[in-house]
Each structure stands twice: as C-alpha cells, then as structure tokens.
DRENRO-897473 format. One record per residue (C-alpha): residue number from 1; residue in one letter; y, z, x. Coordinates in steps of 0.5 Angstrom, whole numbers. Layout:
REM DRENRO-897473
tipa num: NUM	residu: A	py: Y	pz: Z	px: X
...
***
This chain:
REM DRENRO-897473
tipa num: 1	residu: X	py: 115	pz: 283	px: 290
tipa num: 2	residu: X	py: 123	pz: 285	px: 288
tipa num: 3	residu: X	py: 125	pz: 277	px: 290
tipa num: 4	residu: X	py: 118	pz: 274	px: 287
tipa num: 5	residu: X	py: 120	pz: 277	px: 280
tipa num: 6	residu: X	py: 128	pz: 275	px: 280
tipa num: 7	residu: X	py: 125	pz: 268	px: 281
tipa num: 8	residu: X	py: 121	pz: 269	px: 274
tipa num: 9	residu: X	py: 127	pz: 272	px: 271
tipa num: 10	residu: X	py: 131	pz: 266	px: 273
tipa num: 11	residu: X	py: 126	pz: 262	px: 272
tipa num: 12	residu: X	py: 125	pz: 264	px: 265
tipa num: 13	residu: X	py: 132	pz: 264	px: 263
tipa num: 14	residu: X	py: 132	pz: 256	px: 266
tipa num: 15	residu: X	py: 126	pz: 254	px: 261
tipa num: 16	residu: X	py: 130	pz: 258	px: 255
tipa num: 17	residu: X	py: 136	pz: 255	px: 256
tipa num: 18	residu: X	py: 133	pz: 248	px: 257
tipa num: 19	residu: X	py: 131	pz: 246	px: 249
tipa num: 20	residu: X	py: 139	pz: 247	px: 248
tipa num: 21	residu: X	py: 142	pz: 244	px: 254
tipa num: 22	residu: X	py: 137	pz: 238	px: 252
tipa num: 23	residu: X	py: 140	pz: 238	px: 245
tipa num: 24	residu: X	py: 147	pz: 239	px: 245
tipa num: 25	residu: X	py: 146	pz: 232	px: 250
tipa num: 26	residu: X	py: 143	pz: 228	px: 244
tipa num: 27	residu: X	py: 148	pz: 224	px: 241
tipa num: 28	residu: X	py: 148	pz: 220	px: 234
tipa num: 29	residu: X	py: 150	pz: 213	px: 234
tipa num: 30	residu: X	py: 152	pz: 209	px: 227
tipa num: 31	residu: X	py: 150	pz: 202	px: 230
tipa num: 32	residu: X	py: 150	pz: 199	px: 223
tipa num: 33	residu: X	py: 154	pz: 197	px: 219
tipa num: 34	residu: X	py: 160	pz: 197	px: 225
tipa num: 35	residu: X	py: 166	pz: 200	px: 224
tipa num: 36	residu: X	py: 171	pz: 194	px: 220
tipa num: 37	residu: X	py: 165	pz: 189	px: 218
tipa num: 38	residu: X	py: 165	pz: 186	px: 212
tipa num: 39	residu: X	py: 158	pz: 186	px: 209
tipa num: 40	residu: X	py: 154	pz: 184	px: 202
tipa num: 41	residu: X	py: 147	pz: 183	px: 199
tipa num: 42	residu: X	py: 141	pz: 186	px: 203
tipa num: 43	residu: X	py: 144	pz: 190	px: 209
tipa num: 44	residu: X	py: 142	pz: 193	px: 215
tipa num: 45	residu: X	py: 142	pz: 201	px: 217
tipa num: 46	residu: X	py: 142	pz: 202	px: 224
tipa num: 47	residu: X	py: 141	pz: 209	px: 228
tipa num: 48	residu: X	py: 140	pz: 211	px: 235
tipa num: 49	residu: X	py: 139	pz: 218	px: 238
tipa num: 50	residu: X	py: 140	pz: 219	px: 245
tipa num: 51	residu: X	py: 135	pz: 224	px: 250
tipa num: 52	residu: X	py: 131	pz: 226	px: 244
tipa num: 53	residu: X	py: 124	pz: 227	px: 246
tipa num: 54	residu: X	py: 119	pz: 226	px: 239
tipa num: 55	residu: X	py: 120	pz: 224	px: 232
tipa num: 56	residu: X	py: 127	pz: 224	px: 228
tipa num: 57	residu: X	py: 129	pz: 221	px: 221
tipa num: 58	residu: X	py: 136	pz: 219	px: 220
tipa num: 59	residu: X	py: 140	pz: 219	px: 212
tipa num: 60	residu: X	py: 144	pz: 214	px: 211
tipa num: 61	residu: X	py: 152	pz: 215	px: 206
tipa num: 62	residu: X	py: 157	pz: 210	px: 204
tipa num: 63	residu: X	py: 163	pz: 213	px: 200
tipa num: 64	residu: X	py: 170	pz: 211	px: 198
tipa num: 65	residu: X	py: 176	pz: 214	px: 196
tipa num: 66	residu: X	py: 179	pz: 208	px: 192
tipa num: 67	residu: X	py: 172	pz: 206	px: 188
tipa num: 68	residu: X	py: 168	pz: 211	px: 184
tipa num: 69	residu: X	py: 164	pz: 212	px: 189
tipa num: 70	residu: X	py: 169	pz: 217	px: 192
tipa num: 71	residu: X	py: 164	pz: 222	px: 195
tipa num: 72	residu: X	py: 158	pz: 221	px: 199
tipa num: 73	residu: X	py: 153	pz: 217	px: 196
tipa num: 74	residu: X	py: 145	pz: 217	px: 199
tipa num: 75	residu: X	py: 144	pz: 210	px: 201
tipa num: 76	residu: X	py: 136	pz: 211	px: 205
tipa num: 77	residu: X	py: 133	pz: 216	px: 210
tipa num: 78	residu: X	py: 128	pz: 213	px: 215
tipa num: 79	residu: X	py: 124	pz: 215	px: 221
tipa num: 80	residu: X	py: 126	pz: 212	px: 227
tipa num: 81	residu: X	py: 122	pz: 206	px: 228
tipa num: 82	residu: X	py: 123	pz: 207	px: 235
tipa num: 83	residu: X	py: 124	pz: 212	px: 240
tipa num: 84	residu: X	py: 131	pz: 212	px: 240
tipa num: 85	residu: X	py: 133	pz: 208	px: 233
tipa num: 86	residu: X	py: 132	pz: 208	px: 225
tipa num: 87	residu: X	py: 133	pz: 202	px: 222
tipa num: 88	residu: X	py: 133	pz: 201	px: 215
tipa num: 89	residu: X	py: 136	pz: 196	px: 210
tipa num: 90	residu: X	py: 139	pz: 197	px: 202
tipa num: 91	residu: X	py: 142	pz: 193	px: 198
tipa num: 92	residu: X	py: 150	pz: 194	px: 197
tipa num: 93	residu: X	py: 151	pz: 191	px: 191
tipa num: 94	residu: X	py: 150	pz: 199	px: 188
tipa num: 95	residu: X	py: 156	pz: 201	px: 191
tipa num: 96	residu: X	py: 163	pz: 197	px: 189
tipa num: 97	residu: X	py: 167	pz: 192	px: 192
tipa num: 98	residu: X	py: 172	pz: 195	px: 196
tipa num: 99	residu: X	py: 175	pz: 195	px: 204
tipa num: 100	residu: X	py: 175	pz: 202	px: 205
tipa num: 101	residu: X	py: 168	pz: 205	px: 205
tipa num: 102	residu: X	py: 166	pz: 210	px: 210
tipa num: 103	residu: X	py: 159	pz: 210	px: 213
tipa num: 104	residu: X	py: 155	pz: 216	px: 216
tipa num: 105	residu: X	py: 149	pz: 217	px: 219
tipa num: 106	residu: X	py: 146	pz: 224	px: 220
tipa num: 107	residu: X	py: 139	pz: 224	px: 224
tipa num: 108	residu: X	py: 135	pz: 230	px: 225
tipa num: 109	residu: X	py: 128	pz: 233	px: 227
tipa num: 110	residu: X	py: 125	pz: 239	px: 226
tipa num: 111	residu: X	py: 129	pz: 243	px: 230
tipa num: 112	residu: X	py: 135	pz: 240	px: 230
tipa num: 113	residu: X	py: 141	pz: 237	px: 226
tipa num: 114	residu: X	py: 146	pz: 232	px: 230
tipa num: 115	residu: X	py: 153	pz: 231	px: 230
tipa num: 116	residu: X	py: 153	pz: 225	px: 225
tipa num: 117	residu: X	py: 157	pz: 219	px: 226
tipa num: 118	residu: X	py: 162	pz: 215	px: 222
tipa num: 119	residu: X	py: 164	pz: 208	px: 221
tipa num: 120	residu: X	py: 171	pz: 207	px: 218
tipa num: 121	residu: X	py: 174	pz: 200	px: 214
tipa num: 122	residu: X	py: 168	pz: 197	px: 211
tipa num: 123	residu: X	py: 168	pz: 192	px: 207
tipa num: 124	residu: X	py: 163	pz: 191	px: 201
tipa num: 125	residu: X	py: 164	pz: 184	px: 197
tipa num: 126	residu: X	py: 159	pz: 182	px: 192
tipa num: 127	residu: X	py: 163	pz: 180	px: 186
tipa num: 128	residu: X	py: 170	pz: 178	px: 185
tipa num: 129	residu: X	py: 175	pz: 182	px: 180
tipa num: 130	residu: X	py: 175	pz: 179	px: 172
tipa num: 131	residu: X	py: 181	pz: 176	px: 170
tipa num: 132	residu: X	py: 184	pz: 182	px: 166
tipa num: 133	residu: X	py: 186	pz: 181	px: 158
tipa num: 134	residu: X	py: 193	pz: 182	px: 156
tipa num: 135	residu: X	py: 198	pz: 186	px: 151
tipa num: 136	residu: X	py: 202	pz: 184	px: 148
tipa num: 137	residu: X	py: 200	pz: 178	px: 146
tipa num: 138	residu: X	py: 203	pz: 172	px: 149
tipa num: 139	residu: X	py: 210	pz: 170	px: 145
tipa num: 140	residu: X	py: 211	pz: 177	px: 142
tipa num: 141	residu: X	py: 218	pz: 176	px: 140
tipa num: 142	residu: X	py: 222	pz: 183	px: 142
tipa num: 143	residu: X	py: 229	pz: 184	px: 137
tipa num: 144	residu: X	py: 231	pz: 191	px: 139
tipa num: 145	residu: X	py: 232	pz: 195	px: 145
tipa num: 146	residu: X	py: 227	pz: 197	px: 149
tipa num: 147	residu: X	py: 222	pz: 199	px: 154
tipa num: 148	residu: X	py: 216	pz: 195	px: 154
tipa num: 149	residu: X	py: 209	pz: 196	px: 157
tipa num: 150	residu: X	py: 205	pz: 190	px: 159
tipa num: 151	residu: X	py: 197	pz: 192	px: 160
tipa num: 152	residu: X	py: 191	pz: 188	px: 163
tipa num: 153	residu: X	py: 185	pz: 191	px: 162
tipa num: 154	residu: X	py: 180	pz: 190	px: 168
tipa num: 155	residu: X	py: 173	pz: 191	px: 169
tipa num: 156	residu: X	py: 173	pz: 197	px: 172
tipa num: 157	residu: X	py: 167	pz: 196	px: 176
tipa num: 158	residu: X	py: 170	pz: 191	px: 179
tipa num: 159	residu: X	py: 176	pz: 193	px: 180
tipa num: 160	residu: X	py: 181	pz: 197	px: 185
tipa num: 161	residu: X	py: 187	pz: 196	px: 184
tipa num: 162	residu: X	py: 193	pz: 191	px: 180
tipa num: 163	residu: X	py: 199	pz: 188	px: 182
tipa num: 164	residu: X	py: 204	pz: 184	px: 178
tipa num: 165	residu: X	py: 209	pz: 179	px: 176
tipa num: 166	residu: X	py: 214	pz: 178	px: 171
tipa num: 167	residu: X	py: 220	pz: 172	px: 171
tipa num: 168	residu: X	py: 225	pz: 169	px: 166
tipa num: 169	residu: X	py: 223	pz: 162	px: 165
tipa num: 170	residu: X	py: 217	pz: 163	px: 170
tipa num: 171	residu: X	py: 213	pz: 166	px: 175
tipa num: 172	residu: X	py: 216	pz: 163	px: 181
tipa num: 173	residu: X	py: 217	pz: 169	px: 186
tipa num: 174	residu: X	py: 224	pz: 165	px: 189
tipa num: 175	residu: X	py: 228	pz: 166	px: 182
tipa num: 176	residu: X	py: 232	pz: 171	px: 182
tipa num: 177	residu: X	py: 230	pz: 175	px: 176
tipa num: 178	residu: X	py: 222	pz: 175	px: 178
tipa num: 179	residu: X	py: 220	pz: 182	px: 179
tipa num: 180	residu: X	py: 213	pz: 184	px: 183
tipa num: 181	residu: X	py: 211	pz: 190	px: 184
tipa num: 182	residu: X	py: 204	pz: 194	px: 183
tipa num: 183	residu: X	py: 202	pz: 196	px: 176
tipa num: 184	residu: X	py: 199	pz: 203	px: 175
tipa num: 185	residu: X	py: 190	pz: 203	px: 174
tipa num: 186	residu: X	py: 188	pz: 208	px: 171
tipa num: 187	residu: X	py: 180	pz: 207	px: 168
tipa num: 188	residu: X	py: 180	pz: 200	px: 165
tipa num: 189	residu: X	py: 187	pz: 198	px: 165
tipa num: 190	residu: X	py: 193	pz: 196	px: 169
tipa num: 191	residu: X	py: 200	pz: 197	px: 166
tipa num: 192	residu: X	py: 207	pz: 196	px: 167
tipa num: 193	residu: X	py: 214	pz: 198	px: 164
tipa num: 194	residu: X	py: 221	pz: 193	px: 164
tipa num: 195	residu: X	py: 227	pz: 195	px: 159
tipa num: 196	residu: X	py: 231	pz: 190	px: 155
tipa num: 197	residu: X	py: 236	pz: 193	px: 152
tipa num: 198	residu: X	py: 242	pz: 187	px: 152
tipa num: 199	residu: X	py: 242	pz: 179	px: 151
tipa num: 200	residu: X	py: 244	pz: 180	px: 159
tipa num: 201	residu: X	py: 237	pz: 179	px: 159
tipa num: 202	residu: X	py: 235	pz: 174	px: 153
tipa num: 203	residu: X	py: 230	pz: 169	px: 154
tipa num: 204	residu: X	py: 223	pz: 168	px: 154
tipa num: 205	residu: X	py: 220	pz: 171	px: 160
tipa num: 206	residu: X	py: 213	pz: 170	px: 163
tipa num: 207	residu: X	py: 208	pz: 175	px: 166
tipa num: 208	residu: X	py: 201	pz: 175	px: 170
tipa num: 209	residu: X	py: 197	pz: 181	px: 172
tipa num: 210	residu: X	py: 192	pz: 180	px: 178
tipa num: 211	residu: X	py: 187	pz: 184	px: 179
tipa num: 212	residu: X	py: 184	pz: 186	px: 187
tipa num: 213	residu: X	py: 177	pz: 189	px: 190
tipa num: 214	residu: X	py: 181	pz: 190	px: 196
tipa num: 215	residu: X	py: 177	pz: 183	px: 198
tipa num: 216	residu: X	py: 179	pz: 179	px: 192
tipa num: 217	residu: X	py: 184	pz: 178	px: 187
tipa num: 218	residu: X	py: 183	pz: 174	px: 180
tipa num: 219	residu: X	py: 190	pz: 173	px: 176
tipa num: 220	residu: X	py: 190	pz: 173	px: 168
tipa num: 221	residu: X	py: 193	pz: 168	px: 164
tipa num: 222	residu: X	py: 200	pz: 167	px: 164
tipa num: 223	residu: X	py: 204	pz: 171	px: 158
tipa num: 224	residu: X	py: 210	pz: 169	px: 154
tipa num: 225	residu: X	py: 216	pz: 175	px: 152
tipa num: 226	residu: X	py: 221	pz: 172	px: 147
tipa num: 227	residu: X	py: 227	pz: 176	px: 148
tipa num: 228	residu: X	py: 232	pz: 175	px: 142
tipa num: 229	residu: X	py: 237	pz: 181	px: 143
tipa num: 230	residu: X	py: 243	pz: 181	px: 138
tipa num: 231	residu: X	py: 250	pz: 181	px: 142
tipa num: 232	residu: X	py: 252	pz: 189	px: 142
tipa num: 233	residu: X	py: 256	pz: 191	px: 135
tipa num: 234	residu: X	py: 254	pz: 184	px: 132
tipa num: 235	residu: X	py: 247	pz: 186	px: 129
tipa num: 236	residu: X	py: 249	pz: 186	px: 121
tipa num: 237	residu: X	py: 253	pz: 181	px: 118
tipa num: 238	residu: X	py: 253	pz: 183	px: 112
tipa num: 239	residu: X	py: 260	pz: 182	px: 108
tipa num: 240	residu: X	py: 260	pz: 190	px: 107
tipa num: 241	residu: X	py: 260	pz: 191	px: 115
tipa num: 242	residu: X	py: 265	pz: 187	px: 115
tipa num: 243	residu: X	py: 270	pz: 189	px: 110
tipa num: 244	residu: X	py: 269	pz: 196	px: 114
tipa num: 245	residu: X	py: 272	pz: 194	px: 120
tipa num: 246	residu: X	py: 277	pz: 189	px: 117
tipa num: 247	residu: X	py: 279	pz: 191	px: 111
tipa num: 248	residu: X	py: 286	pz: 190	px: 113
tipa num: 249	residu: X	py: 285	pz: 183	px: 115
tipa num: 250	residu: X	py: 281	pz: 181	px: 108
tipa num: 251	residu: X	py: 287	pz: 184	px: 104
tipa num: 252	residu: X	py: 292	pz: 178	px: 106
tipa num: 253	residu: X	py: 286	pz: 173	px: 106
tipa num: 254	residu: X	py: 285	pz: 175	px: 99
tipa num: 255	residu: X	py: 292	pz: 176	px: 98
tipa num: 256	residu: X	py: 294	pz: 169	px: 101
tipa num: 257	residu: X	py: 288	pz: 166	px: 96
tipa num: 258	residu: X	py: 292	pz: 169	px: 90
tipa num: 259	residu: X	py: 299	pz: 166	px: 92
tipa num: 260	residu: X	py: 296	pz: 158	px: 94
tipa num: 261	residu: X	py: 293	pz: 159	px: 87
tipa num: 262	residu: X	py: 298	pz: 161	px: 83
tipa num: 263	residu: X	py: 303	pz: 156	px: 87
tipa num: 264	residu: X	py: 298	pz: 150	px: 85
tipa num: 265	residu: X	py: 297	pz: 152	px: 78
tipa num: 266	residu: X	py: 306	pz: 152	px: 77
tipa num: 267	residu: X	py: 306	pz: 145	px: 80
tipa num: 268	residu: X	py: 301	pz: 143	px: 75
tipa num: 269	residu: X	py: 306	pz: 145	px: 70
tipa num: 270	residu: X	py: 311	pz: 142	px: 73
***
C-alpha cells in the first residue's frame, strides 16, 4: 500500500511539472523579415512557435533609433494561421526609410508568454530623401571675418542623417581646400559651420549638402560664397587713417610740394 501511494505521488509531481516543462521547451522564431533584408511596399510578418499544443497569437513591433519611430511600434497581431506559425503582411511605408530597424515578434496563448524574438539591420526603402533647400543664398558675399553656418533644410520624414562638401573653386574632393565632413540634423535641418577670418581664404567657394534614409541620398543644388576679405590693417583707406600712421611721411610731402612751387614761381620771375 505504501509503494502503491508513492507511485501516485511521483506520478502526480510528473504531471504537474509536465505543463512547465512543455512551455519552457516553446521557442519563437521571427522568420520574416530576416535579419539584414531590405523590404518595401506590402510586406510579410512571419512567426513560428515550436512544441506548442492549440491556438496562440503572435504581435508584431518595428522600431528605430535613427527615425522617429524610435520606440516599438505595433505593426499587426495575428492568430496562427497554422499549427506552429502566424503569418500576416503591413504596409511598411508607416514607418520611415531607414537601415536600422529592429523587428520583434512576441506570441502567446492563453497560458503563456514566450520569449520574443528579434531581427536586426532591417531595411525599410520606399522614398528617397527631398533635396534640401540652402541658407544663405547662393553668391552672399562675405567681407568681415566670421564663422558662417550653411543650412539645408530637409524633410524630415524622409531624412536620417546629412553630409556635406564645401571647396574653393569647386566641389571636387581632390582639391586641397575641399572639406566634407557630417552636418549636424536636427528636426528639418542639417547645418555646418566654417570660419573665414583672412584674404588666405578669399574666393569664391562652392557647397552642396546631401541628405541620406540610410538607403538613399539626394544631394541639394550647388551653392556659391564669395569671400572678399580685406588684407589685415588695410581695411579703411580714408586720408584720416592715413595721416594717422603717416604724419611724418605726409609732412615732407607737403613740405617738398611747398619748396617745388616756390622754386617754379621764382624761375618764372627770372
């Protein structure tokens, strides 16, 4: 009698354990999109549960940190369409083009939650970036020393990150006094800043900046920034400025006009 109970205990621990056993050995995998892929337009959710037993549903998320989709978003939530998957489609243009997208699947029945699944590195192209709008206008003519800020403003919706490129005489990246670099986005606009403050750095010089989604880019038109600095300490000409740094000089000027006048009138005495 003792054995016979000691096998319905052991036998009731077996079956109460069993549930847990069985869950913990479910796994979600996120089949689609995979990790890396690029998709656009109407695409397809897809995910699979293994050793599962009866219905389940599975909720689907994007998000990325360069996009103002930046916190999960909710894509779908589907029923498993068969046994082990939930398979549903959306339409990705709700989120911006970008590269970095991750994408989770988290299915559960009405027992359990399983570990949800990621996917990195997706991308997302349906658009390409607006060319941006330039400031200041192109052939502003600079005459002072200063730092100048050059400005595209983008669409924002369309638009992740900026670079530019800004060269004397050009825009060509084999010149020595072309500068690239990546231009500071905030909101709807992308700006750089370069200092001009000596005629070293006169002439006329050419910029573009080129928006990016991460997937494509689109470049603005080409602007122009006459520089038209004055050599140092020659900035006033003014006959003032002069006799102040001169007086001595201009004295025997004046002096030496006096004397030839004088000589000239005697010799037409004579």
């Amino acid at each position: 009698m003792k054995i016979f109970g000691k096998i319905l205990i052991s036998i009731g621990i077996i079956l109460s354990i069993l549930p847990l056993v069985n869950a913990a050995a479910s796994s979600v995998t996120l089949v689609s999109p995979a990790a890396s892929s690029t998709i656009s337009g109407t695409a397809t959710l897809n995910a699979t549960i293994t050793n599962v037993a009866g219905n389940f549903s599975c909720s689907f998320y994007a998000k990325s940190s360069s996009t103002a989709n930046n916190t999960w978003t909710l894509l779908a939530t589907q029923a498993n369409t068969t046994s082990t998957d939930a398979v549903t489609t959306f339409n990705s243009a709700i989120l911006e083009d970008s590269n970095d997208y991750i994408f989770n699947a988290t299915c559960s029945n009405d027992t359990d939650t399983w570990t949800p699944d990621t996917n990195i590195g997706v991308t997302i192209d349906n658009t390409v970036p607006t060319a941006p709008t330039l400031s200041p206008s192109t052939n502003t003519i600079v005459t002072s020393s200063t730092t100048q800020t050059f400005t595209g403003t983008v669409d924002d919706s369309k638009t992740t990150s900026c670079t530019y490129t800004i060269g004397r005489g050009g825009v060509s990246t084999s010149s020595s006094d072309t500068e690239t670099g990546t231009a500071t986005y905030s909101g709807t606009t992308c700006t750089f800043t370069k200092t001009f403050d000596g005629t070293e750095d006169n002439g006329d010089w050419y910029w573009v900046i080129t928006a990016s989604d991460g997937t494509n880019t689109t470049d603005s038109s080409t602007n122009i920034l006459q520089v038209q600095l004055a050599p140092s300490g020659g900035r006033s000409l003014s006959i003032t400025s002069l006799t102040e740094k001169n007086k001595n000089t201009i004295m025997w000027i004046i002096v030496i006009a006096i004397a030839i006048l004088a000589i000239s009138k005697i010799y037409k005495r004579i």
